[in-house]
N, C-alpha and C positions, 0 to 999 in steps of 0.2 A: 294539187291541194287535196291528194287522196287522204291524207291523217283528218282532215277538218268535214271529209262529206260526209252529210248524211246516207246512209244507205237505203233505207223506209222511210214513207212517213210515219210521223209515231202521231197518239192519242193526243186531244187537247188535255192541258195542265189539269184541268179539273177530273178529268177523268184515270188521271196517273193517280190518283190518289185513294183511288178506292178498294185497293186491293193493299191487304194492312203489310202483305209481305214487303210490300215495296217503302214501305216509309221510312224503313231505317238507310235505303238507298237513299232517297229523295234528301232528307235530313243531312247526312254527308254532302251530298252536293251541294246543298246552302252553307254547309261551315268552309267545303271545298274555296266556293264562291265570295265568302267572306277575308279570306286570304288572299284571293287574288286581288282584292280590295288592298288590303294591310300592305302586300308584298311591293302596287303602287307608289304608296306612301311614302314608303322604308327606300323603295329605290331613287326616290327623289333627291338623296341626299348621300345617296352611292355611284351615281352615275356621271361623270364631267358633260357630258355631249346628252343629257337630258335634260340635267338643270339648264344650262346653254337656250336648248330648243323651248322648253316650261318659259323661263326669263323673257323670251320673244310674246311668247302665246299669251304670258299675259299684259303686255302694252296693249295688245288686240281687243282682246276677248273683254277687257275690261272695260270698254265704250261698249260694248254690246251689254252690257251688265246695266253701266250705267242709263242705255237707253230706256231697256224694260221695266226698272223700279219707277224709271220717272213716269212713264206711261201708268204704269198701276197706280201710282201715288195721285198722278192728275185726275186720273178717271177717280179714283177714290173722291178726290175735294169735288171734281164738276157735280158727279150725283151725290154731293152730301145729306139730303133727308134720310135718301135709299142704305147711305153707309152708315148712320146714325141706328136705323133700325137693326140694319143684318148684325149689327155689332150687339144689341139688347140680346136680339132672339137667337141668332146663331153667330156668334167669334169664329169661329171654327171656318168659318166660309170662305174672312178674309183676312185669315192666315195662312188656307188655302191659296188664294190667290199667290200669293208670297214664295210658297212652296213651286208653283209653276214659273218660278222665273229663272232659275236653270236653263232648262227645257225650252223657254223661247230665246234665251239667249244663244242654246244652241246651234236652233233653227237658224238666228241671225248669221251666227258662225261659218254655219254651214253655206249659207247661203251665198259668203260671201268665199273669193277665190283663195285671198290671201289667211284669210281665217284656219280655212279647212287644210291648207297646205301645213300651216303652224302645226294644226291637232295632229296631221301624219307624220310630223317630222317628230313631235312626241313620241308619237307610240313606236315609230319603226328606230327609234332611237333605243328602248329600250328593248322592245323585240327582237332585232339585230342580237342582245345581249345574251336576251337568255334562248331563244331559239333562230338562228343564225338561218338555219335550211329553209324554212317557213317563211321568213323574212325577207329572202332572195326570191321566192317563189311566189310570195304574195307582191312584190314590186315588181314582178315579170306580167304577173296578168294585171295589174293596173297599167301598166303600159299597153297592154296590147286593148283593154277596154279604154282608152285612152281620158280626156279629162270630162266626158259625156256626166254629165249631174242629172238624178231622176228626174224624169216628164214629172207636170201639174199633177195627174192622175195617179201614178205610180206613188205620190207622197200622200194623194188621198187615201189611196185605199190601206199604206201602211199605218196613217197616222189615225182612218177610220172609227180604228176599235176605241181608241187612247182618248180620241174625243166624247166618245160613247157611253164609256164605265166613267169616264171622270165626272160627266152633267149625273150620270146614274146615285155613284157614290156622293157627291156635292148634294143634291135632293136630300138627301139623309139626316144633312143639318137642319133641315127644319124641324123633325122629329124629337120629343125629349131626349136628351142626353145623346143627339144623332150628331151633335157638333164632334165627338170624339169617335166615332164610328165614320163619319165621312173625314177624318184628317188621316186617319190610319188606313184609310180605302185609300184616299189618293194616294197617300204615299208608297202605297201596292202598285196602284196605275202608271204612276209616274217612275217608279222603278224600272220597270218593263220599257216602256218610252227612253230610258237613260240610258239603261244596259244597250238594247238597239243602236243606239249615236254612240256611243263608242266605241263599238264595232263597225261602222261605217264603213272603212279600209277594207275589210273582209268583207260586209253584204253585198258591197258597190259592184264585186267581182261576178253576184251570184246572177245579177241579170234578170230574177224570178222572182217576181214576187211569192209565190207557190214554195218556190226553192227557200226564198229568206223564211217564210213561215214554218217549216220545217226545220231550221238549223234551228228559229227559237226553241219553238215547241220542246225540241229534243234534248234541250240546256236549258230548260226555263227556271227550273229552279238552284241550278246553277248561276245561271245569272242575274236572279232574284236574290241569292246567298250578296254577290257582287255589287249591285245595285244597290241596296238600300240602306246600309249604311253612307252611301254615297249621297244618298237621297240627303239624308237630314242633314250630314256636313255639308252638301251645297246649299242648305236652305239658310245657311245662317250668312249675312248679308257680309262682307267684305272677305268673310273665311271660301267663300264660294269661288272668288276669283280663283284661287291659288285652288283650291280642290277638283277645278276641271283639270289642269295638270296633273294632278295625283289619277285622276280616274283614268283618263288617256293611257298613263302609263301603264294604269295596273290592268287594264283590259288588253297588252299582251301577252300577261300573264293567264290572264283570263281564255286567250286562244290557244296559247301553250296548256292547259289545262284539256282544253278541247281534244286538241290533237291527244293527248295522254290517255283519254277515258275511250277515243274515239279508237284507238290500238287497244287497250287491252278489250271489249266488247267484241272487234273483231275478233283476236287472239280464241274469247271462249266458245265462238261460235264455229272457230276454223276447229278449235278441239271437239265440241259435240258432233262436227259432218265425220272427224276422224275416227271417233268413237261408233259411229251411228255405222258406218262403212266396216270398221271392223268387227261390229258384232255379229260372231259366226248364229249359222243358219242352221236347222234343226239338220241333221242329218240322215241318210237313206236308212240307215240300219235302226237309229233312233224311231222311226217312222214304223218299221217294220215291228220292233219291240213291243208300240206301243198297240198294235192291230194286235198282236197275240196276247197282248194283255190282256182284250178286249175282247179275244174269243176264250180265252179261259172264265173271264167272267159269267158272258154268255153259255158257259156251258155249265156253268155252277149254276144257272137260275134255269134255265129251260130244258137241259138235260142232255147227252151226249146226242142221243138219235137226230134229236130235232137241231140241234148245231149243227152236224151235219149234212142236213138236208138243206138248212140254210147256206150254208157253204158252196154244196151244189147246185143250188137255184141263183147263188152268184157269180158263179162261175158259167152259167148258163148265159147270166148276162152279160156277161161279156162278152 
């Protein structure tokens, strides 16, 4: 999987941004990422043995759908006073919520064996398609990591931040006019949280937590470009089922992207060691040129005698 590793770890996202050279990179890679979003979509309805595998995923994934709206629905009627207000003071809260049911459905997904087989049979269905090499090589090391699902721990410390920025931005709507500043935050948080689950096939292999933070960080807003349109097309209730399918497929586009930015970066790094290696060196006569230069000088301002004598008082030291 050398096209897909990271080589460094790079800067957190926030801090990619501060250097103004970089944001016509950054920027490209969000429209990059928004493609690989489209090119999902579009394949859904080009591929025989995708639509096939999507047909499956969603009988599944569709009780998982249907679990979590009912759970937020219920919880909504149990605390009715509390939904009665957050609805005066801040809308925005519990549309929120709404917005997070993707994202536990996934978890469900995930969680469960037959779910998560469905989601790989998507993407390596369209993977297979457009990058074939990748696609053998990634079903080589899921076998050898075999069908092992992350420890308690290892989903805390990923899903840590996600829980973190979302109570962070959610707070927000208390604030005047913070009901549209926390729906726009989540939907930033929850992006990152998405992008992550539909790569799953690929982190699964990486074993690191350290390692999977790194492959984000270094596509984040690549997969932020990928992500968010995805975001709002899942949040719309029935258009959601069928748009995990569209996302599944278009995040192996989204790896093939990877691999493509992750070769040509090499590419200009192997030409700057080539350039840095062949830049000739000052040479001996160059050297020597520049010493006579530098007593003709000296002999323009202090004068032949005293050149001279300096000359032999260095030569002495020697």
């Amino acid at each position: 999987m050398d096209q897909l590793t990271v080589d460094k770890a790079p800067e957190r996202p926030v801090l990619q941004v501060r250097d103004p050279k970089q944001l016509p990179h950054l920027v490209r890679n969000v429209v990059r990422g928004w493609e690989c979003a489209a090119h999902g979509i579009t394949a859904a309805w080009n591929n025989d043995k995708l639509v096939e595998a999507e047909h499956r995923l969603f009988r599944v994934i569709m009780w998982d759908f249907v679990k979590v709206y009912g759970l937020i629905i219920l919880g909504l009627v149990i605390f009715g006073p509390v939904t009665a207000v957050v609805a005066v003071v801040s809308p925005g809260l519990i549309l929120n919520l709404f917005q997070l049911a993707p994202v536990w459905a996934l978890n469900l997904a995930n969680s469960d064996k037959e779910a998560r087989g469905l989601m790989e049979d998507v993407f390596f269905a369209e993977l297979k398609r457009v990058k074939p090499e990748i696609c053998e090589e990634l079903e080589q090391r899921l076998k050898e990591v075999g069908g092992k699902s992350e420890t308690m721990w290892q989903r805390f410390r990923m899903s840590a931040h996600f829980s973190i920025l979302s109570a962070a931005v959610n707070a927000l709507g208390i604030l005047p006019f913070g009901s549209i500043l926390a729906t726009v935050g989540q939907a930033i948080v929850l992006a990152e949280s998405f992008g992550v689950k539909m790569l799953d096939p690929y982190l699964r292999t990486l074993q690191s937590h350290t390692k999977k933070k790194n492959f984000i960080y270094s596509h984040y807003f690549l997969l932020m470009g990928f992500s968010l349109p995805l975001v709002w097309l899942t949040s719309i209730p029935v258009v959601n089922i069928f748009a995990i399918g569209y996302a599944q497929a278009g995040a192996a586009h989204l790896l093939r992207k990877v691999a493509k930015l992750n070769l040509r970066e090499r590419s200009k790094a192997s030409r700057a060691e080539e350039e840095q290696v062949a830049a000739p060196e000052p040479s001996l006569n160059q050297s020597e040129g520049e010493t006579l230069l530098k007593r003709k000088h000296l002999s323009a301002e202090i004068g032949p005698a005293e050149c001279e004598s300096e000359q032999v008082d260095g030569k002495k030291d020697d």
